[in-house]
C-alpha positions in Angstrom: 168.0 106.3 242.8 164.6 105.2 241.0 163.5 106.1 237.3 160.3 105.4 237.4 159.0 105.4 233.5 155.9 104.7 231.5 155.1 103.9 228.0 151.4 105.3 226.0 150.0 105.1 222.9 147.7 106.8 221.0 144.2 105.7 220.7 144.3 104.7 216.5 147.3 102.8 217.1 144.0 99.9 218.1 146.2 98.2 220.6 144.3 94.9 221.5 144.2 95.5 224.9 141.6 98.6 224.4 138.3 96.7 224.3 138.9 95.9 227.7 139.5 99.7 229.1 136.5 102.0 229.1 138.5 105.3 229.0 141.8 105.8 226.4 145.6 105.2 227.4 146.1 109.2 227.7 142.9 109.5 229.8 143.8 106.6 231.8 147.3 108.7 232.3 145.6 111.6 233.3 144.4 109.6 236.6 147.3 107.9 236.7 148.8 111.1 237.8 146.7 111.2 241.2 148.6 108.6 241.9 152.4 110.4 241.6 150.8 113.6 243.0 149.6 111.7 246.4 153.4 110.3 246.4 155.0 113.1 244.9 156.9 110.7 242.8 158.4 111.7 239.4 157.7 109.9 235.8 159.7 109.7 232.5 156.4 109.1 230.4 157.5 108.1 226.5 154.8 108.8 224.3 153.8 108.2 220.8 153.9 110.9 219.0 150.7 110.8 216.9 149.4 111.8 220.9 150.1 115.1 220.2 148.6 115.4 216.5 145.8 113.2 217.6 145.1 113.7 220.8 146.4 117.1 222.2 143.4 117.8 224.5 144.2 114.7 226.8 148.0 114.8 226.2 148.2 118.5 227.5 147.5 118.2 230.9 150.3 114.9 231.3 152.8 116.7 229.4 152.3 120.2 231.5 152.7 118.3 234.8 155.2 119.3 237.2 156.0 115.3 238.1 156.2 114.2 234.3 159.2 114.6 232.1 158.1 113.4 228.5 160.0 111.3 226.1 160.0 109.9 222.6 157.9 106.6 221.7 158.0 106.6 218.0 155.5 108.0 215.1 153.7 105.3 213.3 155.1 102.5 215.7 156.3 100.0 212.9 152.8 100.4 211.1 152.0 98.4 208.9 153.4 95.2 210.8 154.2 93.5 207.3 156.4 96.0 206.1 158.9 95.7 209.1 158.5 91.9 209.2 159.6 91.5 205.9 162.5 93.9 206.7 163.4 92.3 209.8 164.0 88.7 208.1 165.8 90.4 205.0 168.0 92.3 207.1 167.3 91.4 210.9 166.6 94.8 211.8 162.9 95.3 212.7 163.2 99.6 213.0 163.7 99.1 208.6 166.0 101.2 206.6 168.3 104.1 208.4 166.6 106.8 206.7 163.1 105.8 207.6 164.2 105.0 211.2 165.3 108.8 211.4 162.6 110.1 209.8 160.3 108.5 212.5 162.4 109.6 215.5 162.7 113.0 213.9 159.1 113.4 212.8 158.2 112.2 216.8 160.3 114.8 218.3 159.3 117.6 215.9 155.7 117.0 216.2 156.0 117.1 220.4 157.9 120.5 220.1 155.8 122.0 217.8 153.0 121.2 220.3 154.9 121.5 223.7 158.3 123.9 223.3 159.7 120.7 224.5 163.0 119.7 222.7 163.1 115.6 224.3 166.4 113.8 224.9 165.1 110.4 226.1 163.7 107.8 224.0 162.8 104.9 224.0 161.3 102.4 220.4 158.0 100.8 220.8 158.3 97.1 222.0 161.0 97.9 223.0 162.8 97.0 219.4 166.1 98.2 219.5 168.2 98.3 215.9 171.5 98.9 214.9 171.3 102.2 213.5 169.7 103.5 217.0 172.0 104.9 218.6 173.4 106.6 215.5 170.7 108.3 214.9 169.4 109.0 218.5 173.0 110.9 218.3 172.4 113.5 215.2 168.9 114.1 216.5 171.0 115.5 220.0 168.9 112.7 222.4 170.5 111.7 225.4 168.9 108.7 226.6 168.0 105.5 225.1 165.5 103.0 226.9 165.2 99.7 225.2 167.6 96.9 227.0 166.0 95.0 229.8 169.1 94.1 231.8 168.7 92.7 235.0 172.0 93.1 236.1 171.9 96.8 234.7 173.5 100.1 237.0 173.0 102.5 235.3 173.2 104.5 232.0 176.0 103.7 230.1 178.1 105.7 227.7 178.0 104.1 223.8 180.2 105.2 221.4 178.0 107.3 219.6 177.9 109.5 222.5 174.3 108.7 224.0 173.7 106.5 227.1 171.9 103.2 227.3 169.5 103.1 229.6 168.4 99.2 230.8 165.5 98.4 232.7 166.4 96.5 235.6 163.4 95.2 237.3 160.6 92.6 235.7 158.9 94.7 233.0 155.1 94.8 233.5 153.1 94.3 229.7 155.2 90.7 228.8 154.7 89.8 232.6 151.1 90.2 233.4 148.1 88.4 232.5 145.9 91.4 231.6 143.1 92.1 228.9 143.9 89.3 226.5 146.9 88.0 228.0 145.4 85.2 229.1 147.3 82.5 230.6 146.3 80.5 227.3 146.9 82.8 225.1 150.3 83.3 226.6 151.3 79.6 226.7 150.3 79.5 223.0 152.6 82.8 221.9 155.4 81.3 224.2 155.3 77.8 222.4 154.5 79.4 218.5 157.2 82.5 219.0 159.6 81.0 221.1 159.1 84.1 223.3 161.7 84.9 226.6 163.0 88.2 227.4 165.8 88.8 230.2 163.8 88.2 232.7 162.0 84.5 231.3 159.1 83.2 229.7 156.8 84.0 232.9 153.6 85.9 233.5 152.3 86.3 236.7 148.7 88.2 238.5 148.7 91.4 239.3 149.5 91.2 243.0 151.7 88.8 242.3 154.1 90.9 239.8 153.9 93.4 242.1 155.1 91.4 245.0 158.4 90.7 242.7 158.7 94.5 241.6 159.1 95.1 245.3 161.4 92.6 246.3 163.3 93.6 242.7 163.4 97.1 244.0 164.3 97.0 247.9 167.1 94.7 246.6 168.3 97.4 244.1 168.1 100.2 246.7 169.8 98.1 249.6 172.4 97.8 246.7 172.6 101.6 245.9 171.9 100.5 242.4 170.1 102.8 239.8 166.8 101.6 239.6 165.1 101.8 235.7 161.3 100.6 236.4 158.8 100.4 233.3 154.9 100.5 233.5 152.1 101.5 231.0 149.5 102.9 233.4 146.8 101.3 230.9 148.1 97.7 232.0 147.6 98.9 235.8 144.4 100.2 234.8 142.8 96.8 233.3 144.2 94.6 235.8 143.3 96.5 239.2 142.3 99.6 238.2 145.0 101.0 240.4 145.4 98.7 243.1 148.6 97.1 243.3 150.7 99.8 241.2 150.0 102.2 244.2 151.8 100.2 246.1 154.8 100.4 244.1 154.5 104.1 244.2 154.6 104.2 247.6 157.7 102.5 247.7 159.5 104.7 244.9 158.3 108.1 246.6 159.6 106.4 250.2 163.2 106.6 247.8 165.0 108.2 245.9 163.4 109.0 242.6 164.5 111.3 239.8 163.9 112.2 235.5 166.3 111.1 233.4 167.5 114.1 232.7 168.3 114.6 236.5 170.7 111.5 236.6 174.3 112.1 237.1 176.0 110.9 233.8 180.0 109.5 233.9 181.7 111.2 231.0 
């Protein structure tokens, strides 16, 4: 089984990668859909949630589509940097203080069922920055699903104490893996050297065709495995590199498969 799942932001959020796109992340989604539709393959898209008090007139048609289950992706997206920075070396815990942790993931999911009628269980922080009151909090705000590990050796959701399942992505995450926009081979060598930067799956970025070429060997493996397959993309990264071109393939593959939402998955009690 594939979960296929992609991450956007909202246009104010000034991503550096933007310069280099001529249409915004949720417009850029809205094609991105041809793409499931000619596959009919199924996405878990986590979005921000200033999309839907921003942007409502391009987040409506991704959210109302029959191949798109939506999840949460945060509120201000640890904004301003230097606040959670600070936090982070006082207290190693990037998210910041429990209560303004849940306010975020509760002001998220408020703001998309106000909009949508759409009470979300999945959720996953941006970057990826997982902290220890997560789960907790994940938990009172009844989600089911969190989506921050990478894991390559990752099955499948698994049960955590505080009742909600961790999700890992198990194949080569796209964004820290692709020279794109201004992830430039120099510019990566240089954040790699300063930050010390590796994630689960290395220190390497790759082209385009050439991350893709992983991805698939990564996912016929997993599916010759009968392994649970959690894939991330942000359909903005396929846009700039290719405009397309090599995450079709990909989708090919996924809708040749079995491919479900989240919320379809069978879950071990």
């Amino acid at each position: 089984m594939i979960c296929f799942t992609c991450d956007v932001h909202n246009l104010s959020l000034n991503m550096s990668y933007m310069p280099f796109s001529d249409k915004t992340e949720l417009q850029v989604t809205q094609l991105f859909l041809k793409l499931l539709e000619k596959y009919n393959v199924k996405a878990t898209m986590f979005l921000t949630g200033k999309c839907f008090t921003e942007e409502w007139k391009d987040v409506a048609p991704v959210c109302n589509h029959s191949l798109v289950e939506i999840g949460g992706h945060n509120y201000f997206c640890f904004r301003p940097p230097i606040i959670h920075r600070v936090w982070n070396k006082a207290f190693n815990n990037y998210n910041g203080p429990f209560l303004y942790q849940y306010y975020d993931i509760k002001k998220t999911k408020k703001c998309i069922f106000k909009r949508t009628g759409i009470k979300i269980t999945s959720w996953r922080n941006h970057m990826l920055r997982h902290g220890p009151n997560t789960e907790k909090i994940l938990s009172k705000l009844k989600f089911k699903f969190c989506a921050d590990e990478v894991n390559p050796s990752g099955s499948g959701p698994v049960r955590h104490k505080a009742g909600i399942y961790n999700f890992p992505i198990n194949i080569i995450p796209d964004y820290d893996h692709i020279y794109h926009a201004d992830r430039t081979e120099q510019w990566v060598k240089g954040w790699v050297n300063r930050y010390k930067y590796v994630d689960e799956f290395g220190t390497e970025s790759y082209y385009i065709d050439q991350w893709t070429d992983i991805v698939l060997n990564q996912l016929r493996q997993k599916v010759a495995d009968n392994i649970t397959v959690n894939m991330i993309v942000h359909p903005i990264t396929m846009y700039i590199c290719d405009r397309f071109v090599n995450i079709e393939r990909i989708i090919k593959f996924i809708g040749s498969n079995q491919n479900c939402f989240y919320s379809e998955l069978p879950l071990e009690k």
